[in-house]
N, CA, C and O atoms as a MOPAC input file, in Angstrom:
PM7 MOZYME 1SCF
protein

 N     13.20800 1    -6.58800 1     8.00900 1
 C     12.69900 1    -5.23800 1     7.92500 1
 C     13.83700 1    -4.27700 1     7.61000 1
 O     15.01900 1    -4.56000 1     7.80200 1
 N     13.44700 1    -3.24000 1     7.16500 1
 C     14.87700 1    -2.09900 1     6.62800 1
 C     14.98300 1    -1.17800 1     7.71500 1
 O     14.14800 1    -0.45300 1     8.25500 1
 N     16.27800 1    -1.38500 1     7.92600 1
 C     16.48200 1    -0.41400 1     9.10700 1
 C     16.13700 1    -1.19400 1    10.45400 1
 O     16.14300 1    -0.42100 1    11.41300 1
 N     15.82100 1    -2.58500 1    10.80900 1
 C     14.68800 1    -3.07800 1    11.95800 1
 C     13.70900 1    -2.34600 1    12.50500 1
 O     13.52100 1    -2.20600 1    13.71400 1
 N     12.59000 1    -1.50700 1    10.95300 1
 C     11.51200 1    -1.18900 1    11.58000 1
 C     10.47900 1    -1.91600 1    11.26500 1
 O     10.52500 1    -2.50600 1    10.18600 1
 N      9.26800 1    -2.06400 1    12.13600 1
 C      8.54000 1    -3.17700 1    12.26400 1
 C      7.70300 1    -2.50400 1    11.29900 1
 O      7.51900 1    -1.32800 1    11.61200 1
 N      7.06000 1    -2.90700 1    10.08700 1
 C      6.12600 1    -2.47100 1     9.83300 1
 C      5.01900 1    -2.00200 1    10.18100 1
 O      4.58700 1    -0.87700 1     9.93000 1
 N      4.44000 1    -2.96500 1    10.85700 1
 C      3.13900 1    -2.75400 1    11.67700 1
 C      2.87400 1    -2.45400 1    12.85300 1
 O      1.92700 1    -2.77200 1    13.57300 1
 N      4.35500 1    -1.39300 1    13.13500 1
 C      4.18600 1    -0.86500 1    14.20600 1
 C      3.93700 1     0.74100 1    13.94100 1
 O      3.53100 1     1.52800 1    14.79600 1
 N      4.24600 1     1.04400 1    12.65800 1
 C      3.66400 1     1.94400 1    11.91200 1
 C      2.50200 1     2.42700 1    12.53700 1
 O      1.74900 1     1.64500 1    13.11700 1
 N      2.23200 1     3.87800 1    12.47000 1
 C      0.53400 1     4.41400 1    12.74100 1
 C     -0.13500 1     4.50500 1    11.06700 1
 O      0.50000 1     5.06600 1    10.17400 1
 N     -0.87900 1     4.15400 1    10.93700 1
 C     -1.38600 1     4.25800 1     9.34700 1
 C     -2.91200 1     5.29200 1     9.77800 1
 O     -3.72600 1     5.19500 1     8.86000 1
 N     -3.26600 1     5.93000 1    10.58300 1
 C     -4.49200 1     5.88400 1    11.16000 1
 C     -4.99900 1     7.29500 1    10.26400 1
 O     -6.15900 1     7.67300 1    10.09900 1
 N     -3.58700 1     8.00200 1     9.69300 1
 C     -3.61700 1     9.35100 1     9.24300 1
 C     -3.15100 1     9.20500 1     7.75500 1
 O     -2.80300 1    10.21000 1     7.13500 1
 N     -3.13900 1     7.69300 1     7.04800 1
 C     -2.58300 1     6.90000 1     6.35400 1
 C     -3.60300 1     7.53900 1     4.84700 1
 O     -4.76700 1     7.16200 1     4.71400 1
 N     -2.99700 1     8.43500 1     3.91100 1
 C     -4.28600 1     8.75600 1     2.90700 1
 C     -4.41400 1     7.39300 1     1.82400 1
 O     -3.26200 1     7.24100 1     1.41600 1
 N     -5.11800 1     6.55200 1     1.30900 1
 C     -5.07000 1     5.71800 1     0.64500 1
 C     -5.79300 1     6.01400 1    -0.66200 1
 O     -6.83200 1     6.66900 1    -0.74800 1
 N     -4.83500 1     5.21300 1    -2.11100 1
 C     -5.23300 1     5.79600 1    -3.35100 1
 C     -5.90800 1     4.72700 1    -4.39100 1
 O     -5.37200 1     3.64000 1    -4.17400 1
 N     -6.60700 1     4.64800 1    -5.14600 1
 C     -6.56300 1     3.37900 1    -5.58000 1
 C     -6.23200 1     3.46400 1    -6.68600 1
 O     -5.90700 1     4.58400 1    -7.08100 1
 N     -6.17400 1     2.11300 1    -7.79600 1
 C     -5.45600 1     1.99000 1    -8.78700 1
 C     -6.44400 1     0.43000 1    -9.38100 1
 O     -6.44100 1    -0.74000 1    -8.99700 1
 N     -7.02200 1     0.99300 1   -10.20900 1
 C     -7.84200 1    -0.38400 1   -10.89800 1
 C     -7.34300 1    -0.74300 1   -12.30100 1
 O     -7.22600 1     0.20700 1   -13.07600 1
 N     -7.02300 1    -1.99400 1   -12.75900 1
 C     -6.83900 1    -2.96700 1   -13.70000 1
 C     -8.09700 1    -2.75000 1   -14.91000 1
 O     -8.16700 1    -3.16800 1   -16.06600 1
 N     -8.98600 1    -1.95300 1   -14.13500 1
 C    -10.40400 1    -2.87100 1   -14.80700 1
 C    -11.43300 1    -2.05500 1   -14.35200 1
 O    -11.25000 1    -0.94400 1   -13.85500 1
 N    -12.73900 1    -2.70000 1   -14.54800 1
 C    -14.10400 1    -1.97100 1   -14.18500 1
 C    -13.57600 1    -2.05400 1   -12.55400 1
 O    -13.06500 1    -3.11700 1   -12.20300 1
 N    -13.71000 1    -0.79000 1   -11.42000 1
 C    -13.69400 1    -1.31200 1   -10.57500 1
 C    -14.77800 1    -1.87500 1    -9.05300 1
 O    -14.87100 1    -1.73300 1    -7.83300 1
 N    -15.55500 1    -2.72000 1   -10.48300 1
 C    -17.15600 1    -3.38600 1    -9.61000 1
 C    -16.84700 1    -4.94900 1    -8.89500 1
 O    -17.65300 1    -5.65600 1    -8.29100 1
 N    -15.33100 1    -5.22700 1    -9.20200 1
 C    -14.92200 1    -6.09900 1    -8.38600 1
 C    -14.26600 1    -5.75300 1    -7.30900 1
 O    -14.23500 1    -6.67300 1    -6.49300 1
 N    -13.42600 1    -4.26700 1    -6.78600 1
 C    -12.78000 1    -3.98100 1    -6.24200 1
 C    -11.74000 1    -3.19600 1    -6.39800 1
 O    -11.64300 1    -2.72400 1    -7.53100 1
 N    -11.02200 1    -2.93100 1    -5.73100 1
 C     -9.51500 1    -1.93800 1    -5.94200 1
 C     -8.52300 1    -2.21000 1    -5.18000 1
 O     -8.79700 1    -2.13500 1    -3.98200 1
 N     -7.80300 1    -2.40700 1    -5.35300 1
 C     -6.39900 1    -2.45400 1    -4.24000 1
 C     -5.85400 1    -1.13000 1    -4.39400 1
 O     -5.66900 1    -0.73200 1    -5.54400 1
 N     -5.50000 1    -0.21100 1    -3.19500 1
 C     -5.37600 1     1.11300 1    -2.51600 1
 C     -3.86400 1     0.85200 1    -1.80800 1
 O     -3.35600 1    -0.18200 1    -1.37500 1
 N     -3.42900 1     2.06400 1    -1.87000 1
 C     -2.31100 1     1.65600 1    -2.16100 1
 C     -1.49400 1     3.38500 1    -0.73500 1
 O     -1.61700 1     4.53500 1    -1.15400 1
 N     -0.96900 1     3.20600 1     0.36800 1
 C     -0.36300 1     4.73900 1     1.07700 1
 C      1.17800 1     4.66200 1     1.36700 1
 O      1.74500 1     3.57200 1     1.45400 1
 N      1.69300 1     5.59900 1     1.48100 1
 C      2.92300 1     5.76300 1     1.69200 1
 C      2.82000 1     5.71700 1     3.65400 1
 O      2.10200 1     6.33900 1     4.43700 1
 N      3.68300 1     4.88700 1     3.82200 1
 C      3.41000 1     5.24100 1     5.68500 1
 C      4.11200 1     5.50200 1     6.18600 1
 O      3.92600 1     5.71100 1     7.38500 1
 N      5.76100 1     5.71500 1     5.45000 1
 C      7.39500 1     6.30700 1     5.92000 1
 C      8.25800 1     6.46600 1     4.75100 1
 O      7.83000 1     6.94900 1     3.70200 1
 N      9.39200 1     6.09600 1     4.89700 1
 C     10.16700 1     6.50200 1     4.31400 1
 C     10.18400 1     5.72600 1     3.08900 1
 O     10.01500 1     6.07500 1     1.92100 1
 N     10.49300 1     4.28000 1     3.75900 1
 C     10.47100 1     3.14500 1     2.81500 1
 C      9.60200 1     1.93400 1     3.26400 1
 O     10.12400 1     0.84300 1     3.49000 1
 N      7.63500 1     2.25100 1     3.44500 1
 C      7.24300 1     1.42200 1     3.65300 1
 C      5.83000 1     2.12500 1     3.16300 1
 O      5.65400 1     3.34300 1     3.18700 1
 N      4.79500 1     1.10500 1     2.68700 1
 C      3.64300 1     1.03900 1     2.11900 1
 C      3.05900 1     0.15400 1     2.40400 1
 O      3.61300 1    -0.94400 1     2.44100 1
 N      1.33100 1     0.34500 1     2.80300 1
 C      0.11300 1    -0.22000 1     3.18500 1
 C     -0.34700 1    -0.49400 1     1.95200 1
 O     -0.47600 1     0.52700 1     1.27700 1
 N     -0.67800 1    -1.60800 1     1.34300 1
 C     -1.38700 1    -2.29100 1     0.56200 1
 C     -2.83400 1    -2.84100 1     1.04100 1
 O     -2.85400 1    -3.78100 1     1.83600 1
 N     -3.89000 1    -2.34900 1     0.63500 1
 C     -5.05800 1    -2.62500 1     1.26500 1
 C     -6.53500 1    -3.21400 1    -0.07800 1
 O     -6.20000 1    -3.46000 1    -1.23700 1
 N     -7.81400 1    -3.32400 1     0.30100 1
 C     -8.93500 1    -3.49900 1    -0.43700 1
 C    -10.08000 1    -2.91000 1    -0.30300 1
 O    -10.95600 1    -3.24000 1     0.49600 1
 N    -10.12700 1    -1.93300 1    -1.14800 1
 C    -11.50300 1    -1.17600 1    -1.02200 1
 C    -12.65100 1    -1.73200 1    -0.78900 1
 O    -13.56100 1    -1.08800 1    -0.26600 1
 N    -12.81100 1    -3.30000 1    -1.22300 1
 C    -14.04200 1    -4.16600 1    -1.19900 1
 C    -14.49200 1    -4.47000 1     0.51400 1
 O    -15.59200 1    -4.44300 1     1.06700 1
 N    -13.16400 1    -4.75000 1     1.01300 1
 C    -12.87300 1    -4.97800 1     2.14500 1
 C    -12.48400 1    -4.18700 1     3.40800 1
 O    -12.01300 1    -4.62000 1     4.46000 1
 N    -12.85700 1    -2.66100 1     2.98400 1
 C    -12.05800 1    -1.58200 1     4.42400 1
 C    -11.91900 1    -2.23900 1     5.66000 1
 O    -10.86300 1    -1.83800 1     6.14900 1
 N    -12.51900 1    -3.13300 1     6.48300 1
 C    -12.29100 1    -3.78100 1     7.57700 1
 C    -11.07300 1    -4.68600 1     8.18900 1
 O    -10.66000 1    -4.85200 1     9.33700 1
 N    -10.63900 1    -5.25600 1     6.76100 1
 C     -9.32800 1    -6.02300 1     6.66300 1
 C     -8.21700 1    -4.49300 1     7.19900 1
 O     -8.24100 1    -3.26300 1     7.14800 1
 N     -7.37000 1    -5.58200 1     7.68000 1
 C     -5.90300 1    -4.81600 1     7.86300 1
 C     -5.11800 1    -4.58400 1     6.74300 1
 O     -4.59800 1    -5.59600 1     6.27300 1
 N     -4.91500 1    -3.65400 1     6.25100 1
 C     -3.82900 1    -3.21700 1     4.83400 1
 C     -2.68500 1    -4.03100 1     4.97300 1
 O     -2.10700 1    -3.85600 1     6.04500 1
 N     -2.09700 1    -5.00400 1     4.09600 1
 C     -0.56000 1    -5.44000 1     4.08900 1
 C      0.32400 1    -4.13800 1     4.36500 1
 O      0.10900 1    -2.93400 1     4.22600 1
 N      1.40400 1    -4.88800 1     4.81200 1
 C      2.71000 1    -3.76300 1     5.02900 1
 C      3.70800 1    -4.42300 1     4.04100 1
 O      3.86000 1    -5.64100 1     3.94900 1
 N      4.30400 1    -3.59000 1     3.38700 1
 C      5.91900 1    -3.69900 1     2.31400 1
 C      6.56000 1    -2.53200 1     2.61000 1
 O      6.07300 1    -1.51500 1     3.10300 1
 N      7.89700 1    -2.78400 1     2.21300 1
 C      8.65300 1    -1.82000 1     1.80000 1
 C      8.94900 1    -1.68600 1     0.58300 1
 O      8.85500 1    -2.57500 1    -0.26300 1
 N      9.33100 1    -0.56100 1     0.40500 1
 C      9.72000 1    -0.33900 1    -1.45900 1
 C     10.21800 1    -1.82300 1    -2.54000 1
 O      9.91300 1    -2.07700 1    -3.70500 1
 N     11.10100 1    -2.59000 1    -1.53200 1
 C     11.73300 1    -3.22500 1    -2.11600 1
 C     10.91100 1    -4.18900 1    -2.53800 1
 O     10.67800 1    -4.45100 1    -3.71800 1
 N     10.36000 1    -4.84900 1    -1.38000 1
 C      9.52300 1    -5.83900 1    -1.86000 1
 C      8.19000 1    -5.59000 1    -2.43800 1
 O      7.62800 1    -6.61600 1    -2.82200 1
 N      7.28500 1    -4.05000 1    -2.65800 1
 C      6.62300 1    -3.64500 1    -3.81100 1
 C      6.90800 1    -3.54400 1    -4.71300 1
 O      5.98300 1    -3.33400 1    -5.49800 1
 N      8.05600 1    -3.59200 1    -5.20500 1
 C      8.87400 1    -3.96000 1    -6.40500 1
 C      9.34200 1    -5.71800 1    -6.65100 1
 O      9.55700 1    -6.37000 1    -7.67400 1
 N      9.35800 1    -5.92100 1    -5.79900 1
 C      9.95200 1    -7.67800 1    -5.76500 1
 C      8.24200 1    -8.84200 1    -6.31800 1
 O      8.14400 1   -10.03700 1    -6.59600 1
 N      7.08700 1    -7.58000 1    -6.24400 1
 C      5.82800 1    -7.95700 1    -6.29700 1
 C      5.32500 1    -7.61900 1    -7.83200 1
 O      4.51800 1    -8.19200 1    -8.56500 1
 N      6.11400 1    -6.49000 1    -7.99900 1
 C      5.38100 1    -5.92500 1    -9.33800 1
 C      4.47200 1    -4.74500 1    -9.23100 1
 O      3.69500 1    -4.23300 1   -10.03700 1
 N      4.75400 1    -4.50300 1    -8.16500 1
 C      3.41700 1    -3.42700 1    -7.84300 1
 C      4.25600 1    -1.91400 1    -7.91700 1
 O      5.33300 1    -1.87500 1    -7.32300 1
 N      3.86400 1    -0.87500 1    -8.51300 1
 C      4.69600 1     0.46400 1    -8.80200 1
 C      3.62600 1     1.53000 1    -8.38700 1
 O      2.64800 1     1.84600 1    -9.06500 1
 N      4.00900 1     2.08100 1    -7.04000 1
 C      3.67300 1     3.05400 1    -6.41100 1
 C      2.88200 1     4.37000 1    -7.79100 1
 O      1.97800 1     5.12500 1    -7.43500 1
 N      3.30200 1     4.39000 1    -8.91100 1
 C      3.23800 1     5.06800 1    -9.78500 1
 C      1.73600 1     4.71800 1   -10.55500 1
 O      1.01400 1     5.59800 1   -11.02500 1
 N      1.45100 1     3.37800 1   -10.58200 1
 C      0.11700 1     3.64100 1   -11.47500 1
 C     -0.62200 1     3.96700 1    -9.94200 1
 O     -1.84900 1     3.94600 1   -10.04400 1
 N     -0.29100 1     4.16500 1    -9.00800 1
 C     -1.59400 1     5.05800 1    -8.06600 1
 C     -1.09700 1     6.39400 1    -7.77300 1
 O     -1.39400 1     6.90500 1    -6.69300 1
 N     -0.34900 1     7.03700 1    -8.64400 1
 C      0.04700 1     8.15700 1    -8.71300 1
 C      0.83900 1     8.86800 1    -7.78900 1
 O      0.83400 1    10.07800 1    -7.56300 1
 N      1.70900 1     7.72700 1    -7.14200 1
 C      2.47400 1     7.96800 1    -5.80600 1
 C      4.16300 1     7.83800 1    -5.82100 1
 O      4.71700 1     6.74400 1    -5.92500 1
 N      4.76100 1     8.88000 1    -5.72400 1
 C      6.27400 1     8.81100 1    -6.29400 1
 C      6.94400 1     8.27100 1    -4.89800 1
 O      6.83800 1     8.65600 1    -3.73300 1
 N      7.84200 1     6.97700 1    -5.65700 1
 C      9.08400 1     6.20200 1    -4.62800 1
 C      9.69500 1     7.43000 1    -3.90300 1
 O     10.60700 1     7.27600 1    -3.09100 1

């Protein structure tokens, strides 16, 4: 973890989430929040019940995933 903060010790509860679709999105969306400094909730609109993944910048980048096509600046 960066800094030894736990991700998921994070409060996300106030967490605004954005989405970002590939495609028609009648299969779904992956949603995408900023939750600190250097950490992000990765989640599924199909699915709101699931728990959102936790990353940090680095490894949303180590994924391919850019805060930017959901309109969210690093």
């Amino acid at each position: 973890m960066q800094n030894g903060t736990d991700l998921y010790a994070l409060d996300i509860s106030r967490a605004s989430f954005v989405q970002a679709c590939g495609g028609p999105c009648t299969e779904g969306c992956v949603t995408l929040a900023r939750i600190g400094e250097d950490a992000w909730a990765l989640g599924d609109s199909k699915r709101p019940e699931a728990q959102p993944l936790r990353f940090t910048t680095e490894e949303l980048d180590a994924a391919g995933i850019d805060p930017a096509r959901f309109g969210l600046n690093i």
